[in-house]
Each structure stands twice: as C-alpha cells, then as structure tokens.
N, C-alpha and C positions, 0 to 999 in steps of 0.2 A: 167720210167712211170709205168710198170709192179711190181715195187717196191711198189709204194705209196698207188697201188689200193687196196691191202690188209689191209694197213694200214690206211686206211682213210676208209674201211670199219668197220676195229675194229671200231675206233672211233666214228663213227657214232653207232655203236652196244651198245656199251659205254654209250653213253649220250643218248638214249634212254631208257637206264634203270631207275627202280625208285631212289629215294633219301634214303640211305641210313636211319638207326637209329638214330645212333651217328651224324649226320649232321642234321637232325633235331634238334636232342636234343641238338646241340651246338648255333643253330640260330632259332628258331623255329618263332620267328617274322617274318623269311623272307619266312616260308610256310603257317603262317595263313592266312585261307577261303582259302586255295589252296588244288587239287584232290594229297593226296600223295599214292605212293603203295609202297609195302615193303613186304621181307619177313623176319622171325624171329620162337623163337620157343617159344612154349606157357611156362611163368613162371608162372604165376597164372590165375585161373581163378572163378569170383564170380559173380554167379546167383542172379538177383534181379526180381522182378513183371516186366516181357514184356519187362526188359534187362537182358545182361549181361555187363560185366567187365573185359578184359583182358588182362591182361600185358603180353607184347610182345618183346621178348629179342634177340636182333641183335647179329651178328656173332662174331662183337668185345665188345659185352657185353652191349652195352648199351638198355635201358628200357622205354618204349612207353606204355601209357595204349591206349587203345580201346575198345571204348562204340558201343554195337550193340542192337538191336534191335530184330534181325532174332536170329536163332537156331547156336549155334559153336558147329559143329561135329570135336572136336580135345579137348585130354585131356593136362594135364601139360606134356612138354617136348616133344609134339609132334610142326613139322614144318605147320605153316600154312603163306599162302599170302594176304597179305590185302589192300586195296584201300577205302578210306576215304577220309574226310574231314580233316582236323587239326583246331580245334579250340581251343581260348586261355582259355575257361574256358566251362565248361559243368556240370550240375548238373547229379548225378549218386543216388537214393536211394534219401536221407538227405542230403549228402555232394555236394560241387562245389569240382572239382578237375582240376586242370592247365594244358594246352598245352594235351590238347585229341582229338582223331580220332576218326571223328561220322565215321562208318565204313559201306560201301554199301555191303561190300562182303568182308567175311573171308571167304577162303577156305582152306582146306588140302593140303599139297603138300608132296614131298621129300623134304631132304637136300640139300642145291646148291651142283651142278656141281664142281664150282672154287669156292675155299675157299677163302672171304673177307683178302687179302694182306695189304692192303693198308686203 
C-alpha cells in the first residue's frame, strides 16, 4: 500500500496538468471552446491595434498561435504560461487564422523543471 501512494499521487499530479502543444495540435477539435493552459517559449511576436499575436512553441517543437488582447511582457525566446480559450478560427488584423487561443492570461515564467520526455 505504501508503494502505490506515491504513485497514485504522481498520477494524479500528472493529469492535472495542462495539455500539452503537440496534443492540441494533433486533435485540436477535441479542445475546441475548451480553457487550455500551456507553457511554451515565445517564436514570434506581432503587435496589431488593442492586440497582439503570438506564436508559442512547445518543448517538442510544436506551434500554437495566441491572440491577446492585454499587454505580453516577454520577447522572442523567452518562456511564458498561457491559459485561453482554443477556437477554431479567429480573425487577427485583416486575416481569419485556424485553431487559436483567445488568451485570458499570458505570463512570464522560467524554463520547466522536467524536461517534456515523452
């Protein structure tokens, strides 16, 4: 029993974490209008009137854009955490752009702890 407890606490640690990049971006039908959070590190970032635009690049490389609203205090290649919406389409400027994250909250952060293995 003293065995499991630990292990059943990972677990639980586990799957209370957000959803990966790459798992969005391989199903992203199964998180639309759903809250996802994530972290990633900033690839690009482009100011428009009263938004911005930032794509947000996971630990195994895969690329998420993220439409805010609010001010991003983080430049390209810095680590920032994000919690949004995921919708399947969103207009940004002139363009509609696919599978984006209306974003409630980007913040700053470090680098993970435990490097994505898996």
């Amino acid at each position: 029993m003293r065995a499991v407890l630990p292990l059943l606490a990972l677990a639980c640690t586990l799957a209370a974490c957000g959803a990966r990049i790459s798992e969005i971006n391989l199903r992203p039908d199964k998180y639309y209008q759903e809250t996802v959070s994530f972290i990633g590190q900033v690839g690009r970032m482009e100011r428009f009137t009263g938004e911005t635009l930032v794509e947000v690049v996971g630990q195994r490389g895969g690329r998420i854009l993220v439409k805010t609203t609010e001010p991003v205090e983080a430049q390209s290649g810095d680590w920032v955490s994000v919690k949004g919406l995921l919708v399947p389409e969103a207009r940004v400027g002139d363009a509609v752009l696919y599978d984006v994250v209306i974003a409630e909250k980007v913040s700053p952060r470090g680098p993970p702890r435990i490097p994505d293995f898996m």
